[in-house]
C-alpha positions as CSV (number, residue, x, y, z in Angstrom):
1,X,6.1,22.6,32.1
2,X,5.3,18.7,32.2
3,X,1.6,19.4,30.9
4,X,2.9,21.9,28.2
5,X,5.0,18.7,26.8
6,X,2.4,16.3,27.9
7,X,0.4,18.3,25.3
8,X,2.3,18.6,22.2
9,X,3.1,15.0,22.6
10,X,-0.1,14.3,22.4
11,X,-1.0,16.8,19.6
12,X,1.6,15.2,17.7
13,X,0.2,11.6,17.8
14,X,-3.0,12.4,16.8
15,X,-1.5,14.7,13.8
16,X,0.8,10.9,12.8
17,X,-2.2,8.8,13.7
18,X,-4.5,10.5,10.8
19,X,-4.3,10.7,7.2
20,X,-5.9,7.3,5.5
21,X,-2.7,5.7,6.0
22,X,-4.0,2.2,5.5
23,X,-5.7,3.3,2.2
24,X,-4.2,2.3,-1.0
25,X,-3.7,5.7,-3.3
26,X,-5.6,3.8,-6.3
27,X,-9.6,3.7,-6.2
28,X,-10.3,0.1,-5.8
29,X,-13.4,-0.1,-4.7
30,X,-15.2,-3.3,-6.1
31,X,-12.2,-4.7,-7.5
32,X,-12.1,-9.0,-8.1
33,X,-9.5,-10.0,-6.0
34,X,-7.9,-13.0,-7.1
35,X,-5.6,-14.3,-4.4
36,X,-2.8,-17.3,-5.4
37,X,0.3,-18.2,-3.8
38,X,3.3,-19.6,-5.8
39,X,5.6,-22.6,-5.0
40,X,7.8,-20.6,-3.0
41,X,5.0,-19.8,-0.8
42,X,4.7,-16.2,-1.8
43,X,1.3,-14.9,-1.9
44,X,0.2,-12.7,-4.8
45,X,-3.2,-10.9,-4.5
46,X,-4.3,-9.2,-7.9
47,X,-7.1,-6.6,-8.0
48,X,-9.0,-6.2,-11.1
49,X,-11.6,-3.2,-11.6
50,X,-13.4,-3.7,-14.5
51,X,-11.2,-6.2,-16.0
52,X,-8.5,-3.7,-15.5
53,X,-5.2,-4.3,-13.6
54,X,-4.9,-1.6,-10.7
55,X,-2.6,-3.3,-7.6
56,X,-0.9,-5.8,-7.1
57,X,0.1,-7.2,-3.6
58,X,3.0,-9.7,-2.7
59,X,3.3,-11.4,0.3
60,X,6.4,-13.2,0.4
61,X,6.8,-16.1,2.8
62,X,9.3,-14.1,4.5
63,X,9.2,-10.8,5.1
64,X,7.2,-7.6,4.4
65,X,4.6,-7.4,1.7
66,X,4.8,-4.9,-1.0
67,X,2.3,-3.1,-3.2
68,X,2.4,-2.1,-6.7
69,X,0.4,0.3,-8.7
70,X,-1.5,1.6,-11.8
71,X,-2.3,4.7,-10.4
72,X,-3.1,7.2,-14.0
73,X,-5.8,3.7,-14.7
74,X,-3.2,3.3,-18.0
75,X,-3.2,-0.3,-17.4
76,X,0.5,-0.2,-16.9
77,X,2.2,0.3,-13.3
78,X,3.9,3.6,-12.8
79,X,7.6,3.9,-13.1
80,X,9.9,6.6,-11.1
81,X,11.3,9.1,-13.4
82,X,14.8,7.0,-13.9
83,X,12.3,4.0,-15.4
84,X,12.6,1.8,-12.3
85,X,9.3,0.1,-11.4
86,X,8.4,1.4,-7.7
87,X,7.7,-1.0,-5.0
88,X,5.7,0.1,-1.7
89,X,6.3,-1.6,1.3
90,X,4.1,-0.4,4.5
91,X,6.5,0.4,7.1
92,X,4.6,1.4,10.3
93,X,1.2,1.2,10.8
94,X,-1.1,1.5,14.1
């Protein structure tokens, strides 16, 4: 019994430990990164591909950083279907 649950533990943290999930779900490889941080100490890294705006990632001073996206290449970010801006924040990774 203990080896049957040993198993499907273990089944199951290799299924949650694959997947890309440190990959951003917007092509940006090659992009200029240009990297400033504001008064407030925040951080702001843009990435450009081709002159083109595809994420943007802030790293406030305090706490987590978030990501936005152009994810169609539109050179707007993507908004929800109620119009609000979405914001990514990385929750978990290993």
């Amino acid at each position: 019994m203990k080896t049957l649950m040993l198993a499907s533990v273990l089944l199951l943290a290799g299924c949650a430990s694959m997947g890309g999930a440190g990959a951003p779900p917007v092509d940006v490889k090659g992009a200029d990164v240009s990297k400033r941080t504001m008064d407030n100490g925040d951080t702001i890294e843009e990435y450009r591909v081709s002159g083109q705006l595809r994420m943007v990632k802030v790293t406030p001073a305090r706490g987590a950083p978030f990501y936005m996206y152009d994810k169609n290449g539109d050179g707007r970010f993507d908004n929800d279907k109620d119009g609000v801006s979405p914001v990514y924040w990385k929750l978990y990774s290993w």
